[in-house]
C-alpha positions in Angstrom: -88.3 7.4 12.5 -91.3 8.9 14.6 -88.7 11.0 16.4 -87.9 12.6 13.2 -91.1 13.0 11.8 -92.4 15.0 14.9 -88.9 16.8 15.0 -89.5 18.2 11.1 -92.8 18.8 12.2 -92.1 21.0 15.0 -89.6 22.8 13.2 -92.6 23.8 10.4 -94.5 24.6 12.9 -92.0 27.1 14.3 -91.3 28.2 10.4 -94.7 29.1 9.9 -94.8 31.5 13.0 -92.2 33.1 12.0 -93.2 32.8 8.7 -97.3 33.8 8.6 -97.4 37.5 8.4 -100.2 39.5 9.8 -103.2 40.5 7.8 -103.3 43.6 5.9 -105.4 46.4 7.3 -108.1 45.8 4.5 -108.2 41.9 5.7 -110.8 40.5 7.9 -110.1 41.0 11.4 -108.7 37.8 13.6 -111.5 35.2 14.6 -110.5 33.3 18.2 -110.5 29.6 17.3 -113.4 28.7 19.8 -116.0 29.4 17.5 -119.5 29.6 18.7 -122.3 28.2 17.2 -123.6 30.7 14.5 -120.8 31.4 11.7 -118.7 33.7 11.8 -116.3 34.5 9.0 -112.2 33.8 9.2 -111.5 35.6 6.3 -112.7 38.3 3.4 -110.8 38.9 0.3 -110.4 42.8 -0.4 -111.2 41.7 -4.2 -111.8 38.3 -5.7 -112.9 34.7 -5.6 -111.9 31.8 -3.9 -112.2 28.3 -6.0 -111.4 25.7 -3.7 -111.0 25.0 0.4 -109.4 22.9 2.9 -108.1 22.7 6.3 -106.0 20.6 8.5 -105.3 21.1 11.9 -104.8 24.8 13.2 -104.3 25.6 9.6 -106.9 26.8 6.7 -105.8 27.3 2.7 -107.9 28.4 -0.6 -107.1 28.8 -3.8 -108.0 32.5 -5.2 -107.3 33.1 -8.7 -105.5 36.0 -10.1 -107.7 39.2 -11.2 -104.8 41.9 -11.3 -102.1 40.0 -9.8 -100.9 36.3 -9.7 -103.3 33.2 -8.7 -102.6 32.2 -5.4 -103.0 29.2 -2.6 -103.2 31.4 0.6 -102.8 29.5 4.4 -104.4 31.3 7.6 -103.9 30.8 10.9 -107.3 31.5 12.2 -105.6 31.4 16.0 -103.5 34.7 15.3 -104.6 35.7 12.1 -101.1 35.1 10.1 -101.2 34.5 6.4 -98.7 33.3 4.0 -99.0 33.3 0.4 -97.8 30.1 -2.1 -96.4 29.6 -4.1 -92.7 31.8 -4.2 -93.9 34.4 -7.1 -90.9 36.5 -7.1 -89.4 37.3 -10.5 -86.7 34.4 -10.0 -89.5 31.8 -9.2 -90.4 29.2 -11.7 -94.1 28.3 -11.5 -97.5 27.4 -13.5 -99.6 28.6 -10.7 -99.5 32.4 -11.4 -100.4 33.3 -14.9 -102.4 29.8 -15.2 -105.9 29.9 -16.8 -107.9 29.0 -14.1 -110.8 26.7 -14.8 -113.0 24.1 -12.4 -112.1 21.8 -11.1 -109.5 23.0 -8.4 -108.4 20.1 -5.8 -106.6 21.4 -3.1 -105.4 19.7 0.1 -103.3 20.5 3.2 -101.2 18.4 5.6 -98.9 19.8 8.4 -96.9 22.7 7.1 -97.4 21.6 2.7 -99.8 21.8 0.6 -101.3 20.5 -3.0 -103.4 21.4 -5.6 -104.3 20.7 -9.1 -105.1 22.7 -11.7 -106.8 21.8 -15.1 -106.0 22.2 -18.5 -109.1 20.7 -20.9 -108.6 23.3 -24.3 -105.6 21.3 -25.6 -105.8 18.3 -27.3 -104.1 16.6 -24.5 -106.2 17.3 -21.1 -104.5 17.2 -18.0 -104.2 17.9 -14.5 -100.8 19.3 -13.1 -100.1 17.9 -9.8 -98.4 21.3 -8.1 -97.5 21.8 -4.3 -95.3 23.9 -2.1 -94.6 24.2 1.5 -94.8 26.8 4.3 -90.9 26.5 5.0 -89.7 26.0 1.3 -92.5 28.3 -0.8 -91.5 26.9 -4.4 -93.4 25.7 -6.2 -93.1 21.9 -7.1 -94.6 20.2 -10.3 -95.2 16.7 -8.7 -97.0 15.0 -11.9 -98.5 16.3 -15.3 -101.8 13.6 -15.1 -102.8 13.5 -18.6 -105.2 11.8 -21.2 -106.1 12.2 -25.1 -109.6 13.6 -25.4 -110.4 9.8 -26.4 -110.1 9.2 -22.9 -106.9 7.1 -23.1 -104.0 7.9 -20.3 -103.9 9.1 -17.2 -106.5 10.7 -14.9 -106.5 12.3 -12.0 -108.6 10.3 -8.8 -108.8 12.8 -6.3 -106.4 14.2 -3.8 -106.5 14.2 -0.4 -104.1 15.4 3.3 -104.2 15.2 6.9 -101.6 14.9 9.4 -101.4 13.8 13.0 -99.0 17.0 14.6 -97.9 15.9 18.0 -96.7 13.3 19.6 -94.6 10.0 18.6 -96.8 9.1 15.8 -97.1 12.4 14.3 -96.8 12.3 10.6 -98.3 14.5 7.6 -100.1 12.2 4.4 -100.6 14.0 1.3 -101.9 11.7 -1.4 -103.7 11.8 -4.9 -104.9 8.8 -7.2 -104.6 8.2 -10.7 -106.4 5.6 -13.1 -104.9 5.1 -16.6 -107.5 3.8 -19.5 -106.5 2.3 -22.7 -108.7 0.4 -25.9 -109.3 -2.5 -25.4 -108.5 -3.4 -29.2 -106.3 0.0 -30.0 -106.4 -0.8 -34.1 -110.0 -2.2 -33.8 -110.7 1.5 -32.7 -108.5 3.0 -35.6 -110.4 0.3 -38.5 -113.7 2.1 -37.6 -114.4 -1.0 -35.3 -115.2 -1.1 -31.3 -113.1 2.0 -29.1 -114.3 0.4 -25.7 -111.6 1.2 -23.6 -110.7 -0.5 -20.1 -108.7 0.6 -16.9 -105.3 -0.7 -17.3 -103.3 0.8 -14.2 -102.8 3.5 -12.1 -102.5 3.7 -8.4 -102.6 5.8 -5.0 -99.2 8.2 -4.8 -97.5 9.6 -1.8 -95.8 13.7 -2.0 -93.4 14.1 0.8 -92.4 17.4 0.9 -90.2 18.2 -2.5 -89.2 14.4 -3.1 -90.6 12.4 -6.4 -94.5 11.2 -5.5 -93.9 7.6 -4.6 -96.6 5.0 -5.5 -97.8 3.8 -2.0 -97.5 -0.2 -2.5 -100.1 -2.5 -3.7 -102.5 0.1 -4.4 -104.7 0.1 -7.7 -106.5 2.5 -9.8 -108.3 5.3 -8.1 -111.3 7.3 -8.8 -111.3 9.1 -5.3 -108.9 8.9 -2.1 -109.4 10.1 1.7 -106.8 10.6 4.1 -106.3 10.6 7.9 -103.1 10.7 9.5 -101.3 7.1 8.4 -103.9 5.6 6.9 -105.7 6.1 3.3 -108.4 5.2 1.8 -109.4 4.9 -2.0 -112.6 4.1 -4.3 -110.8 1.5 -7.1 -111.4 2.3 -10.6 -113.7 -0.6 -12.1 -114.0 0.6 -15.7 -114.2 3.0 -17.9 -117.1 5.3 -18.8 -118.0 7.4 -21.7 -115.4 9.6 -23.1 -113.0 7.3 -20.7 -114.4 8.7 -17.2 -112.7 5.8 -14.6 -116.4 4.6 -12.9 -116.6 2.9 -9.6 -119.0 0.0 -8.8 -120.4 -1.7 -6.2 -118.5 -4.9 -6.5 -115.2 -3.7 -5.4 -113.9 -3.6 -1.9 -112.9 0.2 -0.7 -109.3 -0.3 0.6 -107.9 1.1 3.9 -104.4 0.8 3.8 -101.0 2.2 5.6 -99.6 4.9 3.8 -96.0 3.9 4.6 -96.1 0.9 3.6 -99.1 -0.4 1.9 -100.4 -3.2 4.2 -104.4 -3.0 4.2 -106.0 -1.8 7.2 -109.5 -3.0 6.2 -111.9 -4.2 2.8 -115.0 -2.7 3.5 -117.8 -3.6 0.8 -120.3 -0.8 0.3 -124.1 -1.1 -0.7 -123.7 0.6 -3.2 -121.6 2.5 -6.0 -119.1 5.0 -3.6 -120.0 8.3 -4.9 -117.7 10.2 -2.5 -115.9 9.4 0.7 -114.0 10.7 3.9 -112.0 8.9 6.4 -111.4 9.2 10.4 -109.2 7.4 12.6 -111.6 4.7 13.1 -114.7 6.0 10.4 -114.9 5.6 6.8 -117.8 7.1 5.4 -119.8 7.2 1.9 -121.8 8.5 0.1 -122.9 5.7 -2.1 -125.6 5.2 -4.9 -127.9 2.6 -4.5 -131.1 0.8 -6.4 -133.3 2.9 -4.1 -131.4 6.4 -3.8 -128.4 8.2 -2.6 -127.4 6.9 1.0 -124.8 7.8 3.2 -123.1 4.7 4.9 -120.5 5.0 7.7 -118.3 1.4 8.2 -115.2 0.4 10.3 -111.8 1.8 9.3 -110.3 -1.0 11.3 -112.8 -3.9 10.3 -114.5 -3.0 7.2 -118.2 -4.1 9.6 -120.9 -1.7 8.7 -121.8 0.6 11.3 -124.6 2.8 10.1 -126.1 3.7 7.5 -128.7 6.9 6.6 -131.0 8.3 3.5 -130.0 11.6 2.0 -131.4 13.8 -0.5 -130.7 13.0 -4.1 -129.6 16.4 -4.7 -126.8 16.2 -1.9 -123.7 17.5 -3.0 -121.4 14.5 -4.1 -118.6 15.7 -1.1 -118.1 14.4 2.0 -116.1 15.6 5.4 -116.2 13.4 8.8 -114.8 12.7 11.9 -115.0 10.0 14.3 -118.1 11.3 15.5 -119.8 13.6 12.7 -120.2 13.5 9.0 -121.0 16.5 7.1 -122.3 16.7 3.6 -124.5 19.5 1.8 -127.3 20.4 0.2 -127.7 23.4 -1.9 -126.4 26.0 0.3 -127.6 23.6 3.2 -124.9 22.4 5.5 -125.6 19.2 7.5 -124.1 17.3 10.3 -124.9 13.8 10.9 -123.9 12.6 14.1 -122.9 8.8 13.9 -123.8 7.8 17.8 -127.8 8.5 16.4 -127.9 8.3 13.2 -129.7 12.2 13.0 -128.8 15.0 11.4 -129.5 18.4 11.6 -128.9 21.8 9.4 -126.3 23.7 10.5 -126.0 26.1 8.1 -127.7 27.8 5.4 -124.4 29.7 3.0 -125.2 32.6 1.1 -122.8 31.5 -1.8 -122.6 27.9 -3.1 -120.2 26.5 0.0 -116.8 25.6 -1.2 -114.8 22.4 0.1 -117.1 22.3 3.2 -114.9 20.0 5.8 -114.7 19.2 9.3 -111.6 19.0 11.5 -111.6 18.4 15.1 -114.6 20.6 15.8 -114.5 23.2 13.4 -116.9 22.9 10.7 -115.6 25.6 7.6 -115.7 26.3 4.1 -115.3 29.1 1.5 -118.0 30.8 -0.3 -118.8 33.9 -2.6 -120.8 36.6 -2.3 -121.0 39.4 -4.9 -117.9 38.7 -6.4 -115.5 38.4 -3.1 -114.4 35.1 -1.4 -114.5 34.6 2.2 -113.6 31.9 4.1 -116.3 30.5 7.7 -116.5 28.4 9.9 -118.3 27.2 13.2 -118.0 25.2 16.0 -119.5 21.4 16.0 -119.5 20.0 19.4 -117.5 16.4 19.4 -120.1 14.6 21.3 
């Protein structure tokens, strides 16, 4: 089976060569991947924003909505500067993404050679978030799951979505995964007599997108409110109850699960110190921002044990988003980008943005993120030393 995997994997990686055409002469010029330390900047739209950011591997994407022409999830190839646009927009193409009324929020996550993103509908009386994705080598668009709820707050909601891939080698694989958490009353008529609507979390789980195949529920998981992903394994913040309105709320009494994305089995329980705000996941870290009695910390743990490894104060104005590797975590304040380095528990500003940064994350050593200045998006990044 690994033989496979790395096979298709090669063959998108060949696909999108052939595939990423070279920038226009109004785009950015090519940045070398060895960025240095200051920020330099990937990409510049000729016109437009950009609403949401991620990367994976050699590989950056955003999502820019329409102004005279369709929205659009663009990937870059910061290496040789190739682009390709998602998803297929020709006049034969079904799709939601172009003509959609874009409004926040905007998930969007890459893995190997596909890619996923959300996009949210709250005007009707049913809200929901469409579950959309396409891939470099097959650029239609697929509409993986309609996640929706009553404004009530009963049904289905969306817990995050999250990718990474491993691209080499006999363990290569590529992990795209977004949660779900469906609420229900607790007494339905009770609610309808003019008695108690307190509603509880009655299902849901962690689901799986290979390429164009039906999302497959990843076994044994439970109700989400956030997910993390790095190559096999996932992670997910369990939806405990629900909130006002229906909002599925964490809390500090459940585990955080670790588990194998092919087949369930849990990798690790770790218990946090506090209610998981956001989280990110390594090879061997999971990390959390978590609210506590005394403030907002962020804790790093074991993704192999669950044992607590660290753990650091941070501002209570920190951004609630979270990038790390095995080394670094990155979160934000304001326009501040910080990187915590695990090995001494200090961090340091790297970065101050000009626009409010956009899906800040850090893969292998490049730090990037989107931002926008004076109504254009542009994508940067820098260089973050592993050790």
């Amino acid at each position: 089976m690994a033989t496979v995997t790395a096979m298709r994997m090669l063959i998108a990686a060949i696909a999108l060569v052939a595939s990423l055409a070279p920038p226009s002469a109004g785009a950015q010029h090519r940045v070398p991947s060895a960025v240095k330390a200051a920020p330099q900047t990937l990409y510049t739209s000729a016109s437009g924003k950009i609403q949401a950011f991620a990367q994976d591997g050699p590989l950056v994407a955003w999502f820019a909505p329409g102004t005279k022409a369709c929205n659009a999830v663009w990937v870059l190839a910061p290496d040789n500067g190739g682009r390709i646009r998602l998803p297929d927009q020709t006049s034969t193409a079904h799709n939601v993404t172009c003509r959609w009324e874009v409004a926040p929020p905007v998930n969007l996550a890459i893995a190997g050679s596909d890619v996923l993103w959300t996009l949210h509908e709250r005007q009707a009386p049913v809200q929901f978030d469409y579950v959309l994705g396409a891939g470099i080598s097959d650029t239609r668009e697929r509409r993986f799951q309609e996640v929706a709820h009553a404004r009530t707050g009963a049904g289905l909601w969306l817990g995050g979505i999250a990718g990474d891939s491993i691209r080499t080698g006999p363990n290569a694989i590529s992990t795209l995964v977004y949660g779900t958490a469906t609420v229900q009353f607790v007494v339905e008529i009770a609610c309808l007599s003019g008695g108690s609507c307190a509603m509880k979390i009655a299902g849901g789980g962690v689901y799986r997108v290979v390429g164009r195949k039906a999302p497959a529920l990843i076994p044994n998981t439970q109700p989400a409110v956030d997910v993390a992903a790095s190559g096999p394994i996932v992670a997910y913040v369990p939806a405990a109850s629900a909130g006002d309105h229906g909002v599925p709320l964490a809390a500090a009494d459940l585990p955080v699960e670790v588990v194998d994305v092919r087949n369930g089995d849990t990798i690790a329980r770790v218990s946090p110190a506090g209610t998981p705000a956001a989280i990110a996941l390594s090879a061997h870290v999971l990390s959390m921002l978590e609210r506590t009695p005394a403030g907002l910390e962020l804790n790093w743990y074991s993704a192999t044990t669950g044992a607590s490894l660290g753990s650091v104060d941070v501002p209570a104005n920190t951004a609630l988003e979270l990038s790390s590797t095995d080394q670094h975590a990155v979160f934000r304040v304001g326009s501040f980008i910080h990187v915590l380095t695990f090995a001494t528990s200090h961090s340091r500003t790297v970065a101050k943005t000009v626009g409010v940064p956009i899906g800040v994350s850090l893969d292998g050593t490049r730090l990037a993120w989107a931002e926008n200045v004076k109504g254009r998006g542009r994508v940067r990044a820098l260089s973050v030393p592993a050790s």
